[in-house]
C-alpha positions as CSV (number, residue, x, y, z in Angstrom):
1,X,29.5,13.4,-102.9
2,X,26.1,13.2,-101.0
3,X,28.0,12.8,-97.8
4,X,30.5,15.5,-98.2
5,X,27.5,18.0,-99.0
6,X,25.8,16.5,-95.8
7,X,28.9,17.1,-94.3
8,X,29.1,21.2,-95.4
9,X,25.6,21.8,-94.7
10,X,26.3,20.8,-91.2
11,X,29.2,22.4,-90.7
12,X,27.6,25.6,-92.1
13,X,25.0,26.1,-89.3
14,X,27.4,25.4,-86.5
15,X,30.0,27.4,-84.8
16,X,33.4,27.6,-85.9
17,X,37.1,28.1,-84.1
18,X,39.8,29.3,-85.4
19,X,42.4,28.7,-82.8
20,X,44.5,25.3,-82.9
21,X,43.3,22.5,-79.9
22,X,45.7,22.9,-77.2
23,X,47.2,19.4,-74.8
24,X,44.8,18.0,-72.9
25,X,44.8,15.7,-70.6
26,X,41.1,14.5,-70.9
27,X,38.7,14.9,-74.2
28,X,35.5,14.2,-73.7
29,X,33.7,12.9,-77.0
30,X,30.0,14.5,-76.9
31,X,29.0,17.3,-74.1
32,X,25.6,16.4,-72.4
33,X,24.4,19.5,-70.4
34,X,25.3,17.7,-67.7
35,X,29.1,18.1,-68.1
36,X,29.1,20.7,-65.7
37,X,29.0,18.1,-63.1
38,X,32.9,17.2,-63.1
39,X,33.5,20.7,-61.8
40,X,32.7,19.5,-58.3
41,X,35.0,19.3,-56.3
42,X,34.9,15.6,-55.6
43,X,36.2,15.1,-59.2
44,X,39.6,17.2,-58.9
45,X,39.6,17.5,-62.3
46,X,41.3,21.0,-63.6
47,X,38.9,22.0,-66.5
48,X,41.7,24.1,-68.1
49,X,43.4,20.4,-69.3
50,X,39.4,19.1,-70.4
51,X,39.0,19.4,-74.3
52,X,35.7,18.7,-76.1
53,X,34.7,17.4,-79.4
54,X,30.6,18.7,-79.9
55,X,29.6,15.7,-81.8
56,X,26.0,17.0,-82.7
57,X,27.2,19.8,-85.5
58,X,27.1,22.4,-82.2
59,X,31.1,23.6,-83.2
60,X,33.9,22.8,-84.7
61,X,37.3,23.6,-85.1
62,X,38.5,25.4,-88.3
63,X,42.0,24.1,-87.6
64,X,41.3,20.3,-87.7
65,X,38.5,20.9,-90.2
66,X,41.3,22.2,-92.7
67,X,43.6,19.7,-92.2
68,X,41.1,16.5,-92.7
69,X,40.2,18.8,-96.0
70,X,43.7,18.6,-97.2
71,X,44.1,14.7,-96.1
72,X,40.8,14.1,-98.3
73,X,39.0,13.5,-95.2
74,X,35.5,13.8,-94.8
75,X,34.1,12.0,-91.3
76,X,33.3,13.0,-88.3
77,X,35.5,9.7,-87.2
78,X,38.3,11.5,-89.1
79,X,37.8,14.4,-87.8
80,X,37.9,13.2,-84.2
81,X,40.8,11.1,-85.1
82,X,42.7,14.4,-86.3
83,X,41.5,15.7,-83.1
84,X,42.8,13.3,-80.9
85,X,46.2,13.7,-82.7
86,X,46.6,17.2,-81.8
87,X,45.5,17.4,-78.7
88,X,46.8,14.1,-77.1
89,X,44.9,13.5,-74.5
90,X,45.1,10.7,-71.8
91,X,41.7,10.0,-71.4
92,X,39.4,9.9,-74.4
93,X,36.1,10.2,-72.0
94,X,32.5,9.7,-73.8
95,X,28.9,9.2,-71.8
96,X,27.4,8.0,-75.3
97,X,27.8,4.5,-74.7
98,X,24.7,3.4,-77.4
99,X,27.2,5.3,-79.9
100,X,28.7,2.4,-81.6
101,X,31.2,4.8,-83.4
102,X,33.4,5.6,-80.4
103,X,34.7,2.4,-80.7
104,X,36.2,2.8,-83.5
105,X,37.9,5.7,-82.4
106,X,42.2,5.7,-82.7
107,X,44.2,6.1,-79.7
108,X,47.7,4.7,-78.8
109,X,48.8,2.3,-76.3
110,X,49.6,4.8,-73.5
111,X,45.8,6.5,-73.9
112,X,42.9,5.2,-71.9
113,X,39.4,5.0,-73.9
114,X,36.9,5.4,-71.2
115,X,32.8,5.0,-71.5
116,X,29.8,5.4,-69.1
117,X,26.8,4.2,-69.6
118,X,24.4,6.8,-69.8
119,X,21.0,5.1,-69.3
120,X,19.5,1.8,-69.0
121,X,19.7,-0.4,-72.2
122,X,18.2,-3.5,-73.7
123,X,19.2,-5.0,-77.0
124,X,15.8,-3.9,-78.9
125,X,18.0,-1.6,-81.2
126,X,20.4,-3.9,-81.4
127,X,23.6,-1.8,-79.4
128,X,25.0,-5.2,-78.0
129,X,25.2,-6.6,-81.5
130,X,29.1,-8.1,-82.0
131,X,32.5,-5.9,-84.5
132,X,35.4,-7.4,-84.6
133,X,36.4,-4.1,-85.3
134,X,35.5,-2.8,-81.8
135,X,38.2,-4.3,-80.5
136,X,40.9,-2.8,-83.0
137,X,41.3,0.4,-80.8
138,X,40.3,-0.9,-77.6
139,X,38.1,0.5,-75.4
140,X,39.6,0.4,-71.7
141,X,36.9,1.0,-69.1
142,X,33.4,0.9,-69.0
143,X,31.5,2.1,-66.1
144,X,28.2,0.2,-66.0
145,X,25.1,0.5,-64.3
146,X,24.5,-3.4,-63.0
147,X,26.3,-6.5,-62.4
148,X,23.9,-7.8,-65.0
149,X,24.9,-6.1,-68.2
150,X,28.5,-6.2,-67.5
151,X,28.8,-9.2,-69.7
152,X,27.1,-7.6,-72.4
153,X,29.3,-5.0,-72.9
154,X,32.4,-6.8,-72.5
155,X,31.1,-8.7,-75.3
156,X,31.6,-6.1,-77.6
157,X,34.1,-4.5,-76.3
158,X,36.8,-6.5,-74.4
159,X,37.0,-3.7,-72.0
160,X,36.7,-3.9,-68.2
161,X,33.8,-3.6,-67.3
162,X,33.3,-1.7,-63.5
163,X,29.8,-1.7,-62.1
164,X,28.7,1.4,-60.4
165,X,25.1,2.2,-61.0
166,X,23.7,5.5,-62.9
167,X,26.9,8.3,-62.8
168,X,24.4,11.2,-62.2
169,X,22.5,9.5,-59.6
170,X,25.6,8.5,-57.9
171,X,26.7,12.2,-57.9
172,X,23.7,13.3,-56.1
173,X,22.7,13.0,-52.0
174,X,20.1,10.6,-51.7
175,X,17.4,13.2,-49.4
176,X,15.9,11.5,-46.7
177,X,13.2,14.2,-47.0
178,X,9.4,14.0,-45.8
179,X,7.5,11.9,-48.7
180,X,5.1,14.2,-50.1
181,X,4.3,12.4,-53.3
182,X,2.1,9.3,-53.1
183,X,2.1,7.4,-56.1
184,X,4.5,8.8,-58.8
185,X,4.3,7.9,-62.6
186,X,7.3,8.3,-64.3
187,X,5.9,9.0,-67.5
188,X,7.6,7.2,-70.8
189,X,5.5,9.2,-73.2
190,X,6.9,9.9,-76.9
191,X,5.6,11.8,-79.3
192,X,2.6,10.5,-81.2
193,X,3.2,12.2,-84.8
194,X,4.3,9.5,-86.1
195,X,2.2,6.7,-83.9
196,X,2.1,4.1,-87.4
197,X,6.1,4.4,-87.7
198,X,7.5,0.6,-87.1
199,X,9.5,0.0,-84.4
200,X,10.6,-3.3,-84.7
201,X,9.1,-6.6,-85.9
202,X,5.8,-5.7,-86.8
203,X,4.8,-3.5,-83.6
204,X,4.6,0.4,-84.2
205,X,4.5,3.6,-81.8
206,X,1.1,4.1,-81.2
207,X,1.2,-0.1,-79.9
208,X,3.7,1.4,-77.5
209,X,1.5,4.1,-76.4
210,X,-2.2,2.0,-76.1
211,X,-0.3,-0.2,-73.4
212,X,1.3,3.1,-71.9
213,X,-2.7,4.6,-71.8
214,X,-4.1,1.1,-70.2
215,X,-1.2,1.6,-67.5
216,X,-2.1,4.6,-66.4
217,X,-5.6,4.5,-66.6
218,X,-5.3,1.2,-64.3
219,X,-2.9,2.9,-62.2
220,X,-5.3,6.3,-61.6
221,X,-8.3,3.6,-60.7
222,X,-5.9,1.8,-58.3
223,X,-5.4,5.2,-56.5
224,X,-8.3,6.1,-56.2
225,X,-9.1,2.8,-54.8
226,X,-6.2,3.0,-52.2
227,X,-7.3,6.5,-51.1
228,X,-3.6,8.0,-52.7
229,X,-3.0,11.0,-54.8
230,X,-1.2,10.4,-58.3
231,X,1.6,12.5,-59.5
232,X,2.7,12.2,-63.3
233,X,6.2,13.2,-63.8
234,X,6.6,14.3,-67.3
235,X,9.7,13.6,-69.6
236,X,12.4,16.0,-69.8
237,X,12.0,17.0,-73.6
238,X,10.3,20.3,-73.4
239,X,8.8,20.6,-77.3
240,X,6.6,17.1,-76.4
241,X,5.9,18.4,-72.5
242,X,2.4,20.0,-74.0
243,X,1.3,16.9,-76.4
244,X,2.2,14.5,-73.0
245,X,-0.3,16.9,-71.1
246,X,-2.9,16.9,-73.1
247,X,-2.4,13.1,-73.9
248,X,-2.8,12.1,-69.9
249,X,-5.7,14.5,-69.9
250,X,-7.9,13.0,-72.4
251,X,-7.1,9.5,-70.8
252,X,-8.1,11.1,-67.2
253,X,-10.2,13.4,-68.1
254,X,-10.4,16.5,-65.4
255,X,-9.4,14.0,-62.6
256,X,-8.6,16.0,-59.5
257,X,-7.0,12.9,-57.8
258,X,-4.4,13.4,-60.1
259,X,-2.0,16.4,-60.3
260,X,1.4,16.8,-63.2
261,X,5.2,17.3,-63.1
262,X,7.0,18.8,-65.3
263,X,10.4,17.9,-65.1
264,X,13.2,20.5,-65.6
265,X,15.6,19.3,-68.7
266,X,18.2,22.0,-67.8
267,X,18.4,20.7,-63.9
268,X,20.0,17.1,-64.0
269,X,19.2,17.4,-59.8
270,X,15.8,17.7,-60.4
271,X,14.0,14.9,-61.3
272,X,16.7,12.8,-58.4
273,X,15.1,15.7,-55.5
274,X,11.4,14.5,-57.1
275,X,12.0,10.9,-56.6
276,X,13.3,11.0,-53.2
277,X,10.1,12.5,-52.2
278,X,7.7,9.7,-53.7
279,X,6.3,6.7,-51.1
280,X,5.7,5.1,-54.6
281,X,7.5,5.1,-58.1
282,X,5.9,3.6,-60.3
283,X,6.2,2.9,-64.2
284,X,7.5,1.1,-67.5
285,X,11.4,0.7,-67.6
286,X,12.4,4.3,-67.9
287,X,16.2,4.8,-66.8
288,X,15.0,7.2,-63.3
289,X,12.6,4.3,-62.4
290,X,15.9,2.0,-62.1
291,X,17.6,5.0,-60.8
292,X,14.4,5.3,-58.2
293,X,15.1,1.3,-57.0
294,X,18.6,2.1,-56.2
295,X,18.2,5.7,-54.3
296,X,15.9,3.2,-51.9
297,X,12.5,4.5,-53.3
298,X,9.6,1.3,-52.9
299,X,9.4,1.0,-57.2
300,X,7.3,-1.0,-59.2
301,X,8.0,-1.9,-62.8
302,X,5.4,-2.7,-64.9
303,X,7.0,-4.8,-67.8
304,X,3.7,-3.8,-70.2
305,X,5.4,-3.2,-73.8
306,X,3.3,-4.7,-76.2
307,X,4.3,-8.9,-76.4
308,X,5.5,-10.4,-79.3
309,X,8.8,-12.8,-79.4
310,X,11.1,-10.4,-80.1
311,X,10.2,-8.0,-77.0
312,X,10.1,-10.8,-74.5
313,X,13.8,-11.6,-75.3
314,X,15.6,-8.2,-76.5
315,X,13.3,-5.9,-73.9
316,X,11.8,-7.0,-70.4
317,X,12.1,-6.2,-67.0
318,X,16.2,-5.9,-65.9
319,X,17.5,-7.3,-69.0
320,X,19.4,-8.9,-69.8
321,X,18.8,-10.5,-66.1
322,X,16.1,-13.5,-66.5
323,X,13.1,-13.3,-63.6
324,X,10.4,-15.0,-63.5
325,X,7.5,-12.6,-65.5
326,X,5.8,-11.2,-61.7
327,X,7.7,-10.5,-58.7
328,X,7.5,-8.9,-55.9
329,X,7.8,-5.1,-57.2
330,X,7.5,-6.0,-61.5
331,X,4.6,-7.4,-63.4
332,X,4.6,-8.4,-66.9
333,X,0.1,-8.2,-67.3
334,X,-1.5,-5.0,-68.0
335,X,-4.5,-6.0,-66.6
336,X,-6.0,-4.7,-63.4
337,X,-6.3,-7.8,-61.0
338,X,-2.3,-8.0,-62.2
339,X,-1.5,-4.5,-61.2
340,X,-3.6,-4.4,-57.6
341,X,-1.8,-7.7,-56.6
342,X,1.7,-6.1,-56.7
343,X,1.1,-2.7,-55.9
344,X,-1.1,-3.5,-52.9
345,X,1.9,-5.9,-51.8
346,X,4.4,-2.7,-52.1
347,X,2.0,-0.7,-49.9
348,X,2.0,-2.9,-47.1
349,X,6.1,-3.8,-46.7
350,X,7.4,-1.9,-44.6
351,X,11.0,0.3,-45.0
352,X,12.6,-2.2,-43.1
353,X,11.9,-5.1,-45.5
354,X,12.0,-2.8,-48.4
355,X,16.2,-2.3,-47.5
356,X,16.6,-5.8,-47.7
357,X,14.8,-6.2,-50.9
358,X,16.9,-3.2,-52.8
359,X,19.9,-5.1,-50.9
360,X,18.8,-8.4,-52.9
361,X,18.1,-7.0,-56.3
362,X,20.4,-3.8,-57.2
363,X,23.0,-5.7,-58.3
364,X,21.0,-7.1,-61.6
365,X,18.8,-3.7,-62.0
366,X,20.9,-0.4,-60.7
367,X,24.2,-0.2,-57.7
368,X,24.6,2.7,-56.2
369,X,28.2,4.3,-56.1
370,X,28.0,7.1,-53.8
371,X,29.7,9.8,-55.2
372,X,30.9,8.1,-58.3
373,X,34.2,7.0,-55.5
374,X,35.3,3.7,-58.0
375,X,35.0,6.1,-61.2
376,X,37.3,8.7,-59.3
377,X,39.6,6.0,-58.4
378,X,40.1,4.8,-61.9
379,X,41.0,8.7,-63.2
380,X,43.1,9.6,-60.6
381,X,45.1,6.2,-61.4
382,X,45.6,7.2,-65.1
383,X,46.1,10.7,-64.9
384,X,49.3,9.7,-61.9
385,X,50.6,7.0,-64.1
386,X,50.6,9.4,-67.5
């Protein structure tokens, strides 16, 4: 009973349709604002034959809703299930790859169930964890970000598994424009409300955010030290933008070697044109730093989540690839001495070996697929055959 109230309070706040789903010949399950982006022309995709199924309570359609009523069906797995049946599509498309339900979604043997990873994962959540019943409805392609991961995912899936690199950084020039930025922090700040809430085995938020403070506070001295400006690229949620500023503020205090950006949520472009201008990324193990390594960008990942066991095997530096703790461009030591040694060694290679070193490691930490070519190839395929 609980769930079906759940169920009518969300329905209540969100937009309904009345008119029945047409044919389509692709549904995409969950509509990032980015969606726009297979408009281009590069995707030759008609957006008449692209359905949608909001999967956040944003709509739904009366139609479907009625008949799941009538069957006694309550889920939003139902519910995308009746979907599916009335609309028939031949691809069943969804970016939500950490979304362990779209697994279990139906589709017959002439449909193709098709995922891209959206971001970079590790297994501290526990996404990689192994269903039989995955494999029921079989996911058909998965477009991954590294060579690395590929295993992990067929694991649980049985899918195949095509490595291309981040989709939206694929779909976007790399700019060989003048680098204006000298050092840029990509920020991996959360909200610090609830900064005792556990996060796994024993280590809360606000032990996430002390190592995140140390960083950047080692980082600014570092600098300052080097004679180069630091620029702080905020995250892209908007409602914490104000908290994240006042957070780096009080750890800098009204440092004029340091200067903010705020990252546009609503321009997926924007944070790629940012990054393209930096000599230096620098950071934790945000999904753009990866993205930063592959566009050609000198990166340095600083693998600084607070240690315990758990973290050292479920989250670290291109996991589920095994390096050795300090590299080249990573560190694992939040300590200062740690910090200069690698970033003074990134200042000093030239772009010449810096090509060769991207050349080496993209494979096990983010490819680059210009213009998303092998995803094309694989739609174009379907759609021909179907």
């Amino acid at each position: 009973m609980n769930k079906i109230l759940a169920t009518i309070k969300k329905i209540s706040s969100a937009k309904l349709y009345f008119f029945k789903p047409k044919k389509v010949d692709i549904l995409i399950w969950g509509v990032p604002l980015f969606i726009e982006i297979l408009k281009e022309k590069k995707y030759n995709l008609d957006f008449r034959k692209i359905g949608f199924i909001h999967i956040w309570g944003e709509s739904y359609n009366l139609n479907i809703l009625l008949r799941c009523i009538i069957k006694f069906k309550f889920s939003f797995l139902e519910y995308t299930n009746e979907y599916i049946k009335h609309t028939r599509p031949k691809i069943i498309l969804s970016f939500l790859d950490n979304y362990k339900s779209f697994y279990k979604i139906k589709k017959n043997e002439n449909q193709n169930k098709i995922l891209i990873q959206n971001a970079w994962r590790c297994d501290e959540f526990n996404i990689f964890k192994k269903d039989k019943s995955n494999f029921k409805y079989k996911v058909d392609f998965i477009f991954a970000q590294n060579e690395a991961i590929k295993k992990k995912f067929y694991e649980i899936s049985k899918a195949k598994v095509i490595p291309i690199g981040s989709f939206l950084s694929n779909d976007i020039e790399i700019k060989k424009n003048k680098k204006k930025f000298d050092v840029l922090y990509v920020s991996t700040f959360r909200n610090t409300e609830n900064k005792n809430k556990t996060i796994n085995k024993n280590i809360k938020l606000q032990d996430y955010i002390k190592s995140e403070a140390n960083l950047i506070k080692n980082i600014n001295n570092l600098c300052k030290k080097y004679n180069k400006k630091l620029y702080i690229l905020t995250t892209q949620k908007i409602y914490q933008q104000k908290e994240e500023f006042n957070f780096f503020k009080k750890l800098l205090g009204k440092e004029k070697n340091c200067v903010f950006i705020k990252r546009n949520s609503y321009d997926y472009k924007s944070a790629y044109k940012i990054v393209d201008q930096a000599k230096v990324a620098i950071g934790i193990d945000t999904t753009l730093l990866y993205e930063s390594f592959s566009r050609g960008i000198k990166t340095i990942f600083c693998d600084v989540r607070p240690k315990n066991k758990f973290l050292e095997k479920r989250r670290h530096f291109a996991w589920p690839k095994k390096y050795p703790k300090n590299g080249p461009f990573w560190l694992s030591d939040n300590k200062y001495s740690a910090i200069d040694k690698v970033f003074k060694n990134v200042l000093k290679i030239n772009d010449y070996k810096w090509k060769k070193i991207v050349l080496r490691y993209q494979k096990n930490l983010m490819l680059y697929n210009k213009n998303n070519s092998k995803f094309i190839e694989v739609i174009e395929k379907i759609l021909k055959k179907n």
